[in-house]
C-alpha positions as CSV (number, residue, x, y, z in Angstrom):
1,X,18.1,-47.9,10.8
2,X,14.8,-46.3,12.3
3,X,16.5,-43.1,12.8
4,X,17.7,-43.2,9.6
5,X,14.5,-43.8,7.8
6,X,13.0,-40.5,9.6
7,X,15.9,-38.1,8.5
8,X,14.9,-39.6,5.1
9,X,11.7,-37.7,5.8
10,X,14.2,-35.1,6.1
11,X,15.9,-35.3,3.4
12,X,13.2,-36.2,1.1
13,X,11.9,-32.3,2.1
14,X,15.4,-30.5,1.9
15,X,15.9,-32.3,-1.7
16,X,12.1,-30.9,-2.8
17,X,12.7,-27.1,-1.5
18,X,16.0,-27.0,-3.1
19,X,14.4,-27.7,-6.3
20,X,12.0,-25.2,-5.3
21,X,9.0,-28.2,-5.6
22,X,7.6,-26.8,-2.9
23,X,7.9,-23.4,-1.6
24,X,7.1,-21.4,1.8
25,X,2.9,-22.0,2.4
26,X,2.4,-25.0,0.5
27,X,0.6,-27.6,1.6
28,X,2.6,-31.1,2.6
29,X,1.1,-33.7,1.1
30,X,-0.9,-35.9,3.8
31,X,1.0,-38.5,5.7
32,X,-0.3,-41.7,4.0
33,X,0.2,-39.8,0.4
34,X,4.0,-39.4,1.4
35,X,4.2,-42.6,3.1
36,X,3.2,-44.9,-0.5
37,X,5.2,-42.3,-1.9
38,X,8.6,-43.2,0.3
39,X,7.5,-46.5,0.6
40,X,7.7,-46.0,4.4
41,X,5.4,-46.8,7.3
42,X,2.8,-44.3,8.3
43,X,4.4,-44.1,11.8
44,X,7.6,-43.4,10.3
45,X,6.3,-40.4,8.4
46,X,4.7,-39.0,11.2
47,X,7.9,-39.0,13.0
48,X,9.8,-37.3,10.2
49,X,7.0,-34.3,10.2
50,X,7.6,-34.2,14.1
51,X,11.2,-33.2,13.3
52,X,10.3,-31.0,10.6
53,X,7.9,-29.5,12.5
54,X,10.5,-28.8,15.6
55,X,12.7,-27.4,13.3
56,X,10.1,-24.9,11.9
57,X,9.8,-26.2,8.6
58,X,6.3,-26.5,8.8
59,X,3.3,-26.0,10.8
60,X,0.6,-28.2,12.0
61,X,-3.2,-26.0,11.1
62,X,-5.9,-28.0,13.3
63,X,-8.1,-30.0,10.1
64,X,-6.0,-28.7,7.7
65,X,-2.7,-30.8,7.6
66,X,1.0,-29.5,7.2
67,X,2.4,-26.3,5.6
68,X,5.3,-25.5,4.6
69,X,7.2,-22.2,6.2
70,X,9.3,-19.8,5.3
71,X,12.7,-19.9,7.9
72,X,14.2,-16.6,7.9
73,X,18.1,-16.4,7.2
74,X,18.3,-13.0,8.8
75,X,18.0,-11.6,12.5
76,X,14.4,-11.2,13.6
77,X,13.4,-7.3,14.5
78,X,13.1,-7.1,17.7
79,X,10.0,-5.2,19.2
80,X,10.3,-3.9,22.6
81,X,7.9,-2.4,25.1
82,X,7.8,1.1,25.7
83,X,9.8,3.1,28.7
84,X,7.9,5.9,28.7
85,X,4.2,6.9,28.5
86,X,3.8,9.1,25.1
87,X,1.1,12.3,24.9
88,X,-0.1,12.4,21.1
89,X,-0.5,15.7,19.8
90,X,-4.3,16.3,19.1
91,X,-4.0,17.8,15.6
92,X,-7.7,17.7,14.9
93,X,-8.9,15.4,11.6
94,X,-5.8,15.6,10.3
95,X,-4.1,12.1,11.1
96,X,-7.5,10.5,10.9
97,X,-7.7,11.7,7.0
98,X,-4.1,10.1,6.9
99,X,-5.0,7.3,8.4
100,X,-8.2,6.4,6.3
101,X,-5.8,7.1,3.0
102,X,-4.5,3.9,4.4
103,X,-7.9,1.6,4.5
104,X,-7.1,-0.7,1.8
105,X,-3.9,-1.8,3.8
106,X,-5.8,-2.6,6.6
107,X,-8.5,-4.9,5.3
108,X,-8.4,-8.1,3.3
109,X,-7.5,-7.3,0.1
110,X,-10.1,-10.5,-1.2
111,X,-12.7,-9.5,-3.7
112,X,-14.8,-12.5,-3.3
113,X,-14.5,-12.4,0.8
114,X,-18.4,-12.2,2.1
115,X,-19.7,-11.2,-1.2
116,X,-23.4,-11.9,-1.9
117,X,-25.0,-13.8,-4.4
118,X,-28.4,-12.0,-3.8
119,X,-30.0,-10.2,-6.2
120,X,-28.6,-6.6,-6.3
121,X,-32.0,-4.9,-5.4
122,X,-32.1,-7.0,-2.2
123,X,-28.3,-6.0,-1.1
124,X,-29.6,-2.5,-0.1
125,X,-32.2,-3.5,2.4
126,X,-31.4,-2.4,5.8
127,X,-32.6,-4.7,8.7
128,X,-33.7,-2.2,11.8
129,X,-31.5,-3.0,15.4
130,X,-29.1,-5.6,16.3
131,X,-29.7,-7.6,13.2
132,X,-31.5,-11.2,12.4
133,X,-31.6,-13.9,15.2
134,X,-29.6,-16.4,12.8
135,X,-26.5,-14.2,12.4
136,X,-26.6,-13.6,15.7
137,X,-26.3,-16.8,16.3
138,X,-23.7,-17.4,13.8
139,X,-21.8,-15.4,15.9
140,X,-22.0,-16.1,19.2
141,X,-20.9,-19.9,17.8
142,X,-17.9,-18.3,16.4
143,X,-16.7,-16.7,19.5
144,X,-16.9,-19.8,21.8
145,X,-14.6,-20.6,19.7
146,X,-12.2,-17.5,21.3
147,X,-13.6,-18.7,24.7
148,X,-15.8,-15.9,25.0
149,X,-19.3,-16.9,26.1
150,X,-22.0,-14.7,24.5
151,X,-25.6,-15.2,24.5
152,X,-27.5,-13.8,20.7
153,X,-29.5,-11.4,22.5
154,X,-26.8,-9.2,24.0
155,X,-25.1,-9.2,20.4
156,X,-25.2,-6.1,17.6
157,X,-23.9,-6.0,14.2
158,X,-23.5,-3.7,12.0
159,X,-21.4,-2.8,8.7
160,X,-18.2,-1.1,10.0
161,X,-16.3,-1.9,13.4
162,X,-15.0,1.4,13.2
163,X,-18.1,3.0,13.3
164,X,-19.0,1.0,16.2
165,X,-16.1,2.2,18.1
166,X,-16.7,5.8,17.2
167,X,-20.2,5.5,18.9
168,X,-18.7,3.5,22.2
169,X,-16.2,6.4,22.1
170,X,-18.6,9.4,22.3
171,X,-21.0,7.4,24.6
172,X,-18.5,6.8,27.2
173,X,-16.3,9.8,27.1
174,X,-16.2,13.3,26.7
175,X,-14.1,15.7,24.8
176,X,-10.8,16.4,26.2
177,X,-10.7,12.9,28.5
178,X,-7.8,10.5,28.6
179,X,-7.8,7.8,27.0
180,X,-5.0,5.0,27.0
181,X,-4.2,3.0,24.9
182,X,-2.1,0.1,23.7
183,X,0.5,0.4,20.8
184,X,1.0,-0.4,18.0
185,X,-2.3,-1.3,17.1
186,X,-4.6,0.0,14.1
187,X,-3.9,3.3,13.7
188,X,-7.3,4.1,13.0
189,X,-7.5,3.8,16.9
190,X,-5.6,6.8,17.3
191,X,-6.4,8.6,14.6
192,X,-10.1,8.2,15.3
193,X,-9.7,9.3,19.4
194,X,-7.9,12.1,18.1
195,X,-10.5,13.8,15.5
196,X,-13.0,13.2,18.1
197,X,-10.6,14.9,20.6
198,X,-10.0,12.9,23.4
199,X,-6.3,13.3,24.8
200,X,-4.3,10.2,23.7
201,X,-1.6,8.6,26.2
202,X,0.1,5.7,23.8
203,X,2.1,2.8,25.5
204,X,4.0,0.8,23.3
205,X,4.3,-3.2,24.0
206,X,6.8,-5.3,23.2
207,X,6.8,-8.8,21.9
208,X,6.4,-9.9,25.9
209,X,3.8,-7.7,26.1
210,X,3.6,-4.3,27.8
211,X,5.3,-2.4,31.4
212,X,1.9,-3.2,33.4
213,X,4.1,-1.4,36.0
214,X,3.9,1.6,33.8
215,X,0.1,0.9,33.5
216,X,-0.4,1.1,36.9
217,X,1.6,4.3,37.7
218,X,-0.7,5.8,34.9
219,X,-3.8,5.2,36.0
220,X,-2.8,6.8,39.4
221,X,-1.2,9.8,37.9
222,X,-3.2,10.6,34.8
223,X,-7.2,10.5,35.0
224,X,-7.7,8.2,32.3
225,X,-11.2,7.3,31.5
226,X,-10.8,4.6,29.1
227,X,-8.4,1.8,28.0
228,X,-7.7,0.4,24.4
229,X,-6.5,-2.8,24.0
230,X,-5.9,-4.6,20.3
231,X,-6.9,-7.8,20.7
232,X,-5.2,-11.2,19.4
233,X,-2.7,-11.4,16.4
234,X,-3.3,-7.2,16.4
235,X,-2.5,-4.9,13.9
236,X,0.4,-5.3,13.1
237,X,2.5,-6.7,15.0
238,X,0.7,-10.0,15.0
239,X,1.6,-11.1,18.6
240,X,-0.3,-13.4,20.7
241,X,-0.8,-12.0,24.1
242,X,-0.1,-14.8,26.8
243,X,-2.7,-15.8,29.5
244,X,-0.7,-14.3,32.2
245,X,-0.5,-11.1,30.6
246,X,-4.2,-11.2,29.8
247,X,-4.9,-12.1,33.7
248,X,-3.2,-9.2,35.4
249,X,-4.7,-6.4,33.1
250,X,-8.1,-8.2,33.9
251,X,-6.8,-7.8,37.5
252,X,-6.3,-3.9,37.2
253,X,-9.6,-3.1,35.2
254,X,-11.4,-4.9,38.1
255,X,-9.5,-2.9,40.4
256,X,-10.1,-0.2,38.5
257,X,-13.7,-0.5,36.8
258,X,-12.8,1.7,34.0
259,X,-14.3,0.4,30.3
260,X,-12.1,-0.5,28.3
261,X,-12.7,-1.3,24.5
262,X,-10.5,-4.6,22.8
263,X,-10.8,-3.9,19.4
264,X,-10.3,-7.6,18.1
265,X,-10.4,-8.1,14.2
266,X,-7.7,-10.6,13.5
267,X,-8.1,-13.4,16.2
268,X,-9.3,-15.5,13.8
269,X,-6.0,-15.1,11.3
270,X,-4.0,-17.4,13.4
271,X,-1.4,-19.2,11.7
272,X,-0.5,-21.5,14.6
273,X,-2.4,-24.3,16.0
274,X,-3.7,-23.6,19.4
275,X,-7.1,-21.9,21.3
276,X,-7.2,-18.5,21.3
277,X,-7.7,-16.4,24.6
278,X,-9.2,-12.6,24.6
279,X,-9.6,-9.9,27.4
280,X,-13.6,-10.6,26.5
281,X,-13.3,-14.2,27.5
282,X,-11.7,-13.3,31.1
283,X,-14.1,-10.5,31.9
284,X,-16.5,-11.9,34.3
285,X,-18.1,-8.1,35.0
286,X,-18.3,-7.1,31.8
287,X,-16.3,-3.9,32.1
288,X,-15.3,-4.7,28.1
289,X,-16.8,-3.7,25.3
290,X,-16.0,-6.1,22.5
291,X,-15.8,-5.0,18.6
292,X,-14.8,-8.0,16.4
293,X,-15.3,-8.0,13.0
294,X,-14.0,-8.8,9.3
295,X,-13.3,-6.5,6.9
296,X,-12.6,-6.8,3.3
297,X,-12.0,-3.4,0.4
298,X,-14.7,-4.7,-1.4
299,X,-18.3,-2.2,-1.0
300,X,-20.5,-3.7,1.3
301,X,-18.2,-6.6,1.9
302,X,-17.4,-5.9,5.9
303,X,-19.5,-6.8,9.2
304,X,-18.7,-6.0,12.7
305,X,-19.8,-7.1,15.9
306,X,-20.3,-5.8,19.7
307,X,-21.0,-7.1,23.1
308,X,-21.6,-3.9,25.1
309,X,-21.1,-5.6,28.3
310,X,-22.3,-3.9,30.9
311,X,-22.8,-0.4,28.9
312,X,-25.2,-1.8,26.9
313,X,-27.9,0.7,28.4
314,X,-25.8,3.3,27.4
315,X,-25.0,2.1,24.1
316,X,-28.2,0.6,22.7
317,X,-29.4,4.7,21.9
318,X,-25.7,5.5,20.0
319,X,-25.7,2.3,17.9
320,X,-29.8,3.0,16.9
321,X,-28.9,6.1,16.0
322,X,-26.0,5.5,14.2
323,X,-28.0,3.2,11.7
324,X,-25.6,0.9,10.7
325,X,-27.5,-2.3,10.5
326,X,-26.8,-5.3,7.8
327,X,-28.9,-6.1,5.2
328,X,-30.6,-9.3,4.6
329,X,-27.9,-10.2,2.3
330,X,-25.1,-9.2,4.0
331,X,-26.2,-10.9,7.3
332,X,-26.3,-13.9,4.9
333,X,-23.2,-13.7,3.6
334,X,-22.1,-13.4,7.0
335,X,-23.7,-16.5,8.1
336,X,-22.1,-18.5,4.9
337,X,-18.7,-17.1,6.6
338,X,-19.0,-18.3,9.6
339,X,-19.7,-22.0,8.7
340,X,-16.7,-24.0,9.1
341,X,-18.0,-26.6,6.0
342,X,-18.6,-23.9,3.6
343,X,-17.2,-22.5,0.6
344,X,-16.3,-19.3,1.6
345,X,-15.2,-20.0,5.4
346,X,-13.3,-17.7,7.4
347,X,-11.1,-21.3,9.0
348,X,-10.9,-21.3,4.6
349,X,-9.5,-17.7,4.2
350,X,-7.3,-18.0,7.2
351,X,-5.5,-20.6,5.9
352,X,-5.0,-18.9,2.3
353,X,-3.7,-16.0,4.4
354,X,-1.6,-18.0,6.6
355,X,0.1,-19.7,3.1
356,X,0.2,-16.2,1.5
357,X,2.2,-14.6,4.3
358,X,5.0,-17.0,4.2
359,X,5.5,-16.7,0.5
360,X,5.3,-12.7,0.9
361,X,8.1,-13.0,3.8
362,X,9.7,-15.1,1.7
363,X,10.2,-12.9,-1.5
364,X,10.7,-9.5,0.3
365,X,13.4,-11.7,2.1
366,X,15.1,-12.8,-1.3
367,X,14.5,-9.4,-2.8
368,X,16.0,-7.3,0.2
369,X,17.7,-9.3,1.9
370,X,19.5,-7.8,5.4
371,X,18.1,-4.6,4.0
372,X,15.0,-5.6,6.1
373,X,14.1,-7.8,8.9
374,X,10.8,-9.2,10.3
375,X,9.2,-9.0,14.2
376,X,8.1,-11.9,15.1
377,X,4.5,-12.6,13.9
378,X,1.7,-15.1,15.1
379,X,-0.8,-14.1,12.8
380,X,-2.8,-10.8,11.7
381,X,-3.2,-8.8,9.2
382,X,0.4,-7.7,8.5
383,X,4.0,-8.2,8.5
384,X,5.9,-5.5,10.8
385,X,8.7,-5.2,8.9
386,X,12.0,-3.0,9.9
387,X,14.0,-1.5,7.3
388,X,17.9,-0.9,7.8
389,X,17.7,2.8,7.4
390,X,14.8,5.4,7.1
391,X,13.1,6.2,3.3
392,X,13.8,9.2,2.4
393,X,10.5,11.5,2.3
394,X,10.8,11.5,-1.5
395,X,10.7,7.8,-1.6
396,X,8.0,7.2,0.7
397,X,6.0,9.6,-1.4
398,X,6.7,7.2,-4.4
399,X,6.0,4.6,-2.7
400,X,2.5,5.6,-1.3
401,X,1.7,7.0,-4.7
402,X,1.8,2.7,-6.3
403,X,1.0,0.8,-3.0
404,X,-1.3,2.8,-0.6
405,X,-3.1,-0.1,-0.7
406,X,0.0,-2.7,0.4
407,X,2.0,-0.6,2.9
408,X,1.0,1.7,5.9
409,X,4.5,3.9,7.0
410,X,5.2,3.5,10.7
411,X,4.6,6.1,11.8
412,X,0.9,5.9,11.5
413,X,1.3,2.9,13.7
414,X,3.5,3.9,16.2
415,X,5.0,6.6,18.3
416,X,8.3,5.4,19.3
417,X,11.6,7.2,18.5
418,X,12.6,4.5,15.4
419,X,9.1,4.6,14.4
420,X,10.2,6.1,10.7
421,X,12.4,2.3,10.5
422,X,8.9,0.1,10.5
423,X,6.9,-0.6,7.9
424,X,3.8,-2.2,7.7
425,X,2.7,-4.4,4.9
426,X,-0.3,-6.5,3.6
427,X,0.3,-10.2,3.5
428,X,-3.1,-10.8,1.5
429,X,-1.7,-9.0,-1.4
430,X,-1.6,-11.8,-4.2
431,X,1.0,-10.2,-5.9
432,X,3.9,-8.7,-4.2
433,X,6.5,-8.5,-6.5
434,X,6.2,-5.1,-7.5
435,X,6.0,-3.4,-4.6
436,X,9.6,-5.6,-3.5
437,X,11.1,-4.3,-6.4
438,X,9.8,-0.9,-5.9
439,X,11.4,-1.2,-1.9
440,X,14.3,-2.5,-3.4
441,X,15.0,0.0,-5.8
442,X,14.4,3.1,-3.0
443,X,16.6,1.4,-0.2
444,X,19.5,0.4,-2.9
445,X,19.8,4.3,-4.2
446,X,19.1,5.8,-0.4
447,X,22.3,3.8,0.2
448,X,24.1,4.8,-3.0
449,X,23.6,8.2,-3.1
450,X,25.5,9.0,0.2
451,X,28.3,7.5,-1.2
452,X,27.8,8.9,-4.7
453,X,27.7,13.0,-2.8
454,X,31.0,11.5,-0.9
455,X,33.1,11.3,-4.1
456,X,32.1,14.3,-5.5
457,X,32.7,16.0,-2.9
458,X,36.2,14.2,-2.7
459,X,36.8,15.6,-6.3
460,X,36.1,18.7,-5.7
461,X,38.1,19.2,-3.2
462,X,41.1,17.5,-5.3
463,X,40.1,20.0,-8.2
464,X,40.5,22.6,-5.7
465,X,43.7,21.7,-4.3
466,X,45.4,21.5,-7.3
467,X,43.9,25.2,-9.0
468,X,45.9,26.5,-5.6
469,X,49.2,26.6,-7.7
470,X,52.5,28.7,-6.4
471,X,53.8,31.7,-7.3
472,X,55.2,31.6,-10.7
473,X,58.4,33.2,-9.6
474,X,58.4,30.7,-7.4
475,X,57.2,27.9,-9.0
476,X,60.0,29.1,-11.7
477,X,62.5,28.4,-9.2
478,X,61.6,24.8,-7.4
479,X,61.2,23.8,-10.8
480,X,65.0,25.0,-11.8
481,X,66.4,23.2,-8.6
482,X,64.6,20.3,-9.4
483,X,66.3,20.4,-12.9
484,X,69.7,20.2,-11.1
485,X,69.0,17.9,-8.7
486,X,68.2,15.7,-11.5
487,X,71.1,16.2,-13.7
488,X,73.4,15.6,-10.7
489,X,71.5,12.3,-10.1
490,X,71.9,11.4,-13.6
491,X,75.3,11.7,-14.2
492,X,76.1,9.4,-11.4
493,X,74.8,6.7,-13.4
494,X,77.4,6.0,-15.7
495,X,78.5,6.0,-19.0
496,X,75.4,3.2,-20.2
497,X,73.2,6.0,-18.6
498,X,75.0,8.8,-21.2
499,X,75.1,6.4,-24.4
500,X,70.7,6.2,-24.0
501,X,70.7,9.8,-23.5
502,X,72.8,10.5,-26.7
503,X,70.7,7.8,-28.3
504,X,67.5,9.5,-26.9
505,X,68.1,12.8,-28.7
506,X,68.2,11.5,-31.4
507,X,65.0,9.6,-31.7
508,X,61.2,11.3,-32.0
509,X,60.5,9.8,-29.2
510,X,61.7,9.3,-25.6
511,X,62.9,6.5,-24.2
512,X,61.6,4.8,-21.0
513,X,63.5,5.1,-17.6
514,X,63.3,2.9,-14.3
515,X,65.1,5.6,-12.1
516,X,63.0,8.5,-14.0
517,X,59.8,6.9,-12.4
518,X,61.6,6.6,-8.9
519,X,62.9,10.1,-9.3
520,X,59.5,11.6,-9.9
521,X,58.4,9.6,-7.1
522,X,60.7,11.1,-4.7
523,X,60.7,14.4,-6.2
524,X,57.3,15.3,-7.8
């Protein structure tokens, strides 16, 4: 009876998704709710989630309750590390300008996310160095959080992450070094070592990580003089590195003592329950130079942060210079962000993103069905999606033209052979059913027209065939034999056969024959 009573749980959920009363990121109601609701015990309940939740139903969020997920009916795409060690071609600015066409489907696409309620002459202000002492603060409380330990002091901020990468780049390199780094990640990485034209050596890892026996051979072989490495939940594959990973490339870079940048904007878009690790919160010589951040596409509406490590000597001079300090309000706004009990959290807008991924997996899902599959994700930024066949150029141009801000092509984001099957898309979007219309629309006609050009070309060819007539001589005289044969067939038929003959000649019209159809069968 127990056991029956949970699976009640059970079915109590089934019957509310298949009237579609709740969907994919909803919340569950709360335990005691559902239990006066059933009219079961509490303990009861909580059992029933437990099996729901080891089914994948739904999701535990630390303070937050249960949510409902989004169980995919089709294969998941299967991301897998790279064999080989890939050169990228330094073209210059030119895939940096590609890249940056891109933004909008990189960032948070919230209008509202660390906006200020300041007066608008005040939003301007710039606040000379690192930034105020309470952001700081705000901070270096949010990242004990990731497990890294980071006093205020040793802590800069500044408006764009990418700007603060660009500065720990030319600081620590020079033009023409190697750099390697670790794909797929934001491909403004890339983009941005290749403008300022460092030699770029991509390594692509799969969903258990990357070939650290690769790694290794690399840094004998090559001279590299700096490592990338996207942090948490990164762009876009969304994958959550595991501690042992995380332990033996801290064991190279301190064999090593090369810097290394992790560029770490989405550890805090994590939609499972659990402590997040970084690179940062392993690195007990500060050979890493940390850039977190969030970003949103509204002006003004981003902050980044660095811990220099041990560079910061070095770095201190590039980021002055670079002048990218927050004003009052922003560093406010920042502040607000960062305070789990307010308004405007970032725990708040992870969880709207969390709930808003599942319900864009879900309708790209029902509108494409096995045209598409999704890699694994954790959290981030994106869903890594793979499509069943390439766009053609001409759709991806459409495509770009309506949703530059939804979609990044896969190329952009990585170098591997099937790069042109990925596709990268925006899981903040709060609408998302044109662009699955849109991807519908492309994939269903790249699929159709093949088969389209097939028949025409298959009636052509018949039209061809039959203008190659015979000779009229003698087509004259197959047709006269055929005219006997006939006749000699027909009058073995009988005398029944003779009286419809007669009868036919004299009618307007002819009469229909079995063994004429069975003739002209055999005989053309």
């Amino acid at each position: 009876m127990a056991d029956f009573l949970y699976k009640g749980v059970v079915d109590w959920f089934l019957d509310q998704m298949s009237q579609e009363a709740i969907a994919p990121g909803d919340k569950m109601p709360s335990l005691r709710a559902l239990s006066k609701q059933l009219g079961l015990s509490l303990n009861t309940v909580i059992h029933g989630y437990e099996l729901l939740s080891e089914d994948h139903w739904i999701e535990s969020r630390p303070k937050s309750g249960y949510f409902v997920c989004h169980r995919s009916e089709t294969k998941p795409a299967l991301l897998l590390a790279g064999e080989a060690l890939r050169e990228l071609a330094n073209d210059g600015t030119k895939p940096a300008w590609s890249c940056l066409a891109h933004r909008a489907a990189l960032v948070d696409q919230s209008d509202v996310f660390l906006s200020s309620a300041a007066r608008q002459e005040e939003e301007h202000l710039p606040v000379l160095g690192k930034g105020h002492l309470l952001a700081r603060e705000a901070v270096s409380e949010h990242l004990k959080g990731l497990g890294i330990k980071a006093h205020a002091s040793h802590l800069w901020l500044g408006r764009s992450p990418l700007t603060m990468f660009t500065q720990t780049v030319q600081t620590l390199t020079q033009r023409g070094d190697n750099v390697l780094v670790l794909t797929p990640c934001d491909p403004r990485i890339t983009t941005t070592l290749q403008s300022l034209g460092r030699q770029v050596i991509a390594l692509t890892a799969g969903e258990r990580g990357a070939d650290l026996d690769l790694v290794i051979r690399c840094l004998r072989d090559k001279s590299i003089r700096l490592i990338v490495l996207p942090g948490q939940f990164s762009f876009p594959a969304g994958q959550l590195v595991s501690n042992l990973s995380l332990r033996r490339w801290l064991a190279i870079i301190e064999e090593t003592k090369l810097p290394v940048i992790e560029w770490d904007l989405c550890s805090h878009l994590a939609y499972r329950a659990g402590s997040m690790m970084t690179y940062k919160s392993l690195d007990s010589s500060d050979h890493i130079v940390y850039i977190g951040g969030v970003e949103s596409k509204g002006v003004d509406c981003s902050a980044s942060w660095c811990l220099p490590g041990n560079h910061q000597t070095l770095l201190e001079g590039a980021f002055l210079g670079a002048d990218m300090a927050l004003s009052d309000a922003q560093q406010m706004a920042l502040t607000d962000a960062l305070q789990s009990n307010s308004k405007r959290s970032l725990m708040k807008r992870a969880r709207d993103v969390w709930a808003n991924s599942e319900r864009v997996k879900a309708h790209l899902e029902t509108c494409l069905g096995e045209h598409v599959s999704f890699a694994a994700s954790k959290g981030g930024m994106s869903l890594w999606m793979r499509l069943s066949k390439p766009l053609e150029i001409s759709s991806m141009t459409a495509l770009l033209a309506s949703f530059r801000h939804a979609i990044v092509p896969g190329a952009l984001v990585s170098h591997e052979a099937d790069a042109n099957y990925w596709l990268a898309v925006n899981v903040t979007l709060d609408d998302v059913e044109p662009l699955a219309k849109a991807l519908a629309e492309h994939l269903v006609v790249d699929e159709v027209e093949p088969i389209i050009e097939s028949l025409e070309a298959a009636i052509e060819e018949t039209e061809e065939q039959s203008v190659e007539i015979l000779d009229p001589a003698e087509a004259v005289e197959e047709n006269e034999q055929t005219e006997e044969l006939i006749e000699a067939i027909e009058s073995d038929l009988g005398q029944p056969e003779k009286e419809a003959k007669k009868s036919r000649n004299t009618t307007t019209e002819p009469l229909y024959n079995p063994m004429l159809d069975l003739i002209n069968h055999d005989f053309g």
